[in-house]
C-alpha positions as CSV (number, residue, x, y, z in Angstrom):
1,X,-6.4,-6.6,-30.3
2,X,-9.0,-8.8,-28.1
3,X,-8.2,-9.4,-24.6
4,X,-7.6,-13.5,-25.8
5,X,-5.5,-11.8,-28.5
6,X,-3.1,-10.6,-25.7
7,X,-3.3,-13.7,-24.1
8,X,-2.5,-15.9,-26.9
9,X,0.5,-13.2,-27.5
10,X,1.8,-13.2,-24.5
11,X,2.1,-17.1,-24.2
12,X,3.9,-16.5,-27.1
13,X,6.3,-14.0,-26.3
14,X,10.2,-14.9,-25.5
15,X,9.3,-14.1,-22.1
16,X,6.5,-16.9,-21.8
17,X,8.9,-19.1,-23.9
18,X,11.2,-19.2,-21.4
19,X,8.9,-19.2,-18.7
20,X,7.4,-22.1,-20.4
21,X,10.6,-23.8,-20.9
22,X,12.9,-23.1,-17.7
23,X,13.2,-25.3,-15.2
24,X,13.7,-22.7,-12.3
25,X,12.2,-19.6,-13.8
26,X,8.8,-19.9,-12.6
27,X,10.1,-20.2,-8.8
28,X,12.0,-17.2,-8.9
29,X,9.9,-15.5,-10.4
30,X,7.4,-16.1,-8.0
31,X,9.6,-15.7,-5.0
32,X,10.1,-12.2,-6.2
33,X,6.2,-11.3,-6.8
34,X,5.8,-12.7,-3.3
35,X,8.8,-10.7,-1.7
36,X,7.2,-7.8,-3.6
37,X,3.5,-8.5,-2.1
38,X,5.0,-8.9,1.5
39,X,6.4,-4.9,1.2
40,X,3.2,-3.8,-0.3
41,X,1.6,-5.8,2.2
42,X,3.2,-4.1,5.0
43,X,3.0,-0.6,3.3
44,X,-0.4,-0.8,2.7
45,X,-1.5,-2.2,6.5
46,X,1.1,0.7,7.9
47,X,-0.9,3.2,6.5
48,X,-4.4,2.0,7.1
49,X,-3.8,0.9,10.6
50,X,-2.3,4.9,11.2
51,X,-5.8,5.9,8.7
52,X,-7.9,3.6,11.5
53,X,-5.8,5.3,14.5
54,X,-5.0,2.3,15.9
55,X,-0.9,2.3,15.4
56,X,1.9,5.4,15.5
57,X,-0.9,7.8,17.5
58,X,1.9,10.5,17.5
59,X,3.1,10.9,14.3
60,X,1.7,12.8,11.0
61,X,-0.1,10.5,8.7
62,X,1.1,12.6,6.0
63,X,4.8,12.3,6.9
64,X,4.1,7.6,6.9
65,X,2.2,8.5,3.7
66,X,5.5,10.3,2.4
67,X,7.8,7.6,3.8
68,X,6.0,4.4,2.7
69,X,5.3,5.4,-0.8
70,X,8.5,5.0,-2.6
71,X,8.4,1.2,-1.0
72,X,4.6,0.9,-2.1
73,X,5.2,2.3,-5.9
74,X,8.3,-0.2,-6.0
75,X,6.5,-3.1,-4.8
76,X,3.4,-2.8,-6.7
77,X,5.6,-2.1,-10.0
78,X,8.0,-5.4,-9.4
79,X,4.3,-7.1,-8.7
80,X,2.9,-6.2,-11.3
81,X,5.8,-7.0,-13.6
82,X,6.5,-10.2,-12.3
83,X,2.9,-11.2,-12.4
84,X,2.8,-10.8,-16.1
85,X,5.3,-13.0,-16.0
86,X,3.8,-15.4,-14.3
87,X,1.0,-15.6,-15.9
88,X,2.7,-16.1,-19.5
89,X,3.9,-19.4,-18.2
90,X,0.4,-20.4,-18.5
91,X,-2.0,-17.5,-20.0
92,X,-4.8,-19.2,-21.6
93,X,-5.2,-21.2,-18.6
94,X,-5.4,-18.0,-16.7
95,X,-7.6,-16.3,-19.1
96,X,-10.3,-18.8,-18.6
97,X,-10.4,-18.7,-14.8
98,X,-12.4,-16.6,-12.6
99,X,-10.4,-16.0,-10.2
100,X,-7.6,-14.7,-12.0
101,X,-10.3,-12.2,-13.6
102,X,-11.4,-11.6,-10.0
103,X,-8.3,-10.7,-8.7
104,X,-7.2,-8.6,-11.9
105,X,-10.3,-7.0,-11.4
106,X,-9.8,-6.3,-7.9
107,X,-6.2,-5.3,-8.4
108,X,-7.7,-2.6,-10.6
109,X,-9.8,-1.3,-8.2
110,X,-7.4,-1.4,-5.7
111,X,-4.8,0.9,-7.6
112,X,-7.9,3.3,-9.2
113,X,-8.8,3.8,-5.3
114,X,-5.1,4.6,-4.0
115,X,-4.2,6.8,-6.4
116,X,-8.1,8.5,-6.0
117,X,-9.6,8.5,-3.1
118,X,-7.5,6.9,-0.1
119,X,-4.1,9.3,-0.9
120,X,-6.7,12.3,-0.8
121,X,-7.5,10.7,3.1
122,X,-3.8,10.4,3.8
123,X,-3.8,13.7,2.8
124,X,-5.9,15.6,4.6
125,X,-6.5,13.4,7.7
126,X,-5.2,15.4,10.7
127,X,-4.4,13.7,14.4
128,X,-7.9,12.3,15.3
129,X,-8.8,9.6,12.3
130,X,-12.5,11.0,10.8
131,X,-14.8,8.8,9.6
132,X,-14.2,9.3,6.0
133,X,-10.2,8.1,6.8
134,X,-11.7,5.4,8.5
135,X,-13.6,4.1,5.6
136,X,-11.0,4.5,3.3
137,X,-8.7,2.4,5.7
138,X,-11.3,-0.2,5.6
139,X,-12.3,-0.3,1.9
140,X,-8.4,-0.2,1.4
141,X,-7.8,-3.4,3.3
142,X,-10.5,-5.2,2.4
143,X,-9.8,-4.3,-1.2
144,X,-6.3,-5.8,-0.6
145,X,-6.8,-8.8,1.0
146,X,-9.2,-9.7,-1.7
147,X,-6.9,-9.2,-4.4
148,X,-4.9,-12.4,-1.8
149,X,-7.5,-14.5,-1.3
150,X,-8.6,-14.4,-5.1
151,X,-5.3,-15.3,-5.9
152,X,-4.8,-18.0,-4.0
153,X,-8.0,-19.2,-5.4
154,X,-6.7,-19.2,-9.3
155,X,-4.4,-22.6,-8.4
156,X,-7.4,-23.9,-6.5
157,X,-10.5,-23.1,-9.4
């Protein structure tokens, strides 16, 4: 199945039917995949502000890590479910835009990298952030507030 294929499909499906077809569906559906985006939001700067040293000096990074990750999982699960649902209101029209492609591209990224590289640096950084927590604060956050900005762009493009 082609990636158009899927898209064509999922327009399709019941869900994009009554995407398509409800009058308030769309809204709270999108209130939910923006409730969802504030708490991975505020997850995600938590943890790279305590990566970059600059908040909670005195407490474990491992210990935020261990706290915050049952809201992060949760919020990037109802995101990404509610996303697909968004975009079956109107898939071919997301298909063909570059910034949705951007920002699904990003959001790939994004997830490859915490689940690689920035929970091995919540994992071993110790009291005094090194440079190597520090960049993966950095590439974190910028990774992240792409993945915004791009999507804000795909009602703009």
């Amino acid at each position: 199945m082609s990636v158009l294929s899927w898209f064509i499909w999922l327009s399709k499906s019941p869900v994009g039917e009554v995407m398509q077809k409800s009058t308030w569906g769309f809204a709270v559906v999108e209130i939910v995949h923006l409730l969802a985006l504030a708490a991975l939001g505020g997850t995600v700067l938590i943890m790279d502000l305590k990566l970059l040293g600059v908040i909670f000096k005195h407490q474990q990074v491992s210990r935020i890590a261990r706290d915050l990750n049952p809201i992060f999982l949760g919020s990037l699960v109802f995101m990404v479910l509610s996303g697909v649902m968004l975009v079956s209101e109107e898939a071919l029209k997301c298909y063909y835009n570059p910034a949705f492609r951007l920002k699904m591209l990003l959001l790939f990224l994004a997830i490859v990298f915490y689940f690689t590289l920035h929970r091995k640096a919540l994992r071993i950084s110790q009291d005094h952030p090194s440079w190597g927590s520090r960049a993966a604060a950095a590439i974190s956050l910028a990774l992240w507030l792409s993945i915004g900005l791009a999507g804000r762009a795909i009602g703009l493009i």
